[in-house]
C-alpha positions in Angstrom: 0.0 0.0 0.0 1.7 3.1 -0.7 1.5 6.9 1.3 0.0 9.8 -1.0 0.5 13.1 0.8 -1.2 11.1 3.7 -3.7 9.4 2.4 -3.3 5.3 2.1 -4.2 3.8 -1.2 -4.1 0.3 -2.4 -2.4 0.5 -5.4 0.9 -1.3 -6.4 3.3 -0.1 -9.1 4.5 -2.6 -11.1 7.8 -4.1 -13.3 10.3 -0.8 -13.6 7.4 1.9 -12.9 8.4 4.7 -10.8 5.6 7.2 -10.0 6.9 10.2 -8.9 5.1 13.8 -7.5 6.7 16.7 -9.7 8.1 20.1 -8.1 5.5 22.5 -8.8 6.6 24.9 -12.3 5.8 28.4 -11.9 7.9 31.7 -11.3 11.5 31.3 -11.3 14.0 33.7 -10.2 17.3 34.1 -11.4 20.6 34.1 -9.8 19.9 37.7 -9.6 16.8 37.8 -7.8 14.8 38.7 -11.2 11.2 36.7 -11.6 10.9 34.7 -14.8 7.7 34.0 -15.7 6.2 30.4 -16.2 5.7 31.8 -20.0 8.9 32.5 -20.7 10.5 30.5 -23.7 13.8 28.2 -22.6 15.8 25.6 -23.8 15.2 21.9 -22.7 15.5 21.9 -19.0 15.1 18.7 -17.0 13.0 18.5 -13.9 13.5 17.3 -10.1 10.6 15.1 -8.4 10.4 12.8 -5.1 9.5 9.2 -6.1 6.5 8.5 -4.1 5.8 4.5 -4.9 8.1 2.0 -7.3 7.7 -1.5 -9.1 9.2 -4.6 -7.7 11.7 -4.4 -10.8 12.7 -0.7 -9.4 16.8 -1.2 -8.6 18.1 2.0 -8.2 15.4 4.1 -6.6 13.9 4.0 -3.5 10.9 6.0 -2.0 11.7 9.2 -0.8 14.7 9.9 -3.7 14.5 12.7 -5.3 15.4 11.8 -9.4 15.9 14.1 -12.4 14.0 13.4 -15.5 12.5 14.7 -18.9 9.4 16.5 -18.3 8.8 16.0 -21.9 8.8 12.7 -22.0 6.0 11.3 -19.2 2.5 10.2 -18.4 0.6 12.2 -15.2 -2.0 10.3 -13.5 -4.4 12.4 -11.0 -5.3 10.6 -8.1 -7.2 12.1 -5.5 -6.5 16.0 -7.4 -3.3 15.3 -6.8 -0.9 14.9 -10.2 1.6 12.7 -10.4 4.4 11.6 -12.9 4.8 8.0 -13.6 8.1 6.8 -15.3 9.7 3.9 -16.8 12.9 3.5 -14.2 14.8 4.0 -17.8 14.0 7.4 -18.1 15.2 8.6 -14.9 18.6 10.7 -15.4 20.0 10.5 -12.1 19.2 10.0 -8.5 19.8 12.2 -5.5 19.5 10.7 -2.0 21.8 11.0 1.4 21.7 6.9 1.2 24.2 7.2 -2.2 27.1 8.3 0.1 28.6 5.2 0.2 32.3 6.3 -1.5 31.2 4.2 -5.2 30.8 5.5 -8.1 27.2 4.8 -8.6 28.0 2.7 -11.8 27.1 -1.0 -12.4 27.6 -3.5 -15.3 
């Protein structure tokens, strides 16, 4: 059973799925302290979320990870008003978690 923002749901991911819950896109500010809008035309920028439930066939991730991926390339699911991203464990770029500190290099054959 996994945790959404509190609420218990029986739902199980499966194979390599990864579903993950997006940082919100809006205003940014720049290095400067100037607000960009939400509007404003940029290149191909990649996009931070916290993985929120995984498939048995999920190696590298864990719950609670936060991952980088290609907004461009996913599927949102709504459940309970809440949108989520759900991901092929392929098409995350890289992984970012306190757990990783263990002194490898995070590659495998």
């Amino acid at each position: 059973m996994a945790d959404f923002r509190g609420e218990k749901l029986p739902i199980r991911m499966l194979h390599d799925r990864v579903l993950v819950a997006a940082d919100e896109e809006g205003e940014r500010r720049s290095a400067a302290g100037i607000v960009i809008p939400a509007t404003a035309q940029r290149g191909k920028r990649l996009a931070w979320a916290e993985v929120v439930a995984q498939g048995a066939g999920v190696r590298s991730v864990q719950v609670g990870d936060r991952v980088l991926f290609d907004p461009e390339e996913r599927s949102v699911v709504e459940l309970h008003g809440v949108a989520y991203v759900l991901l092929r464990e392929r098409e995350i770029h890289a992984v970012a978690s306190e757990r990783l500190d263990d002194g490898g290099t995070g590659l495998y054959l």
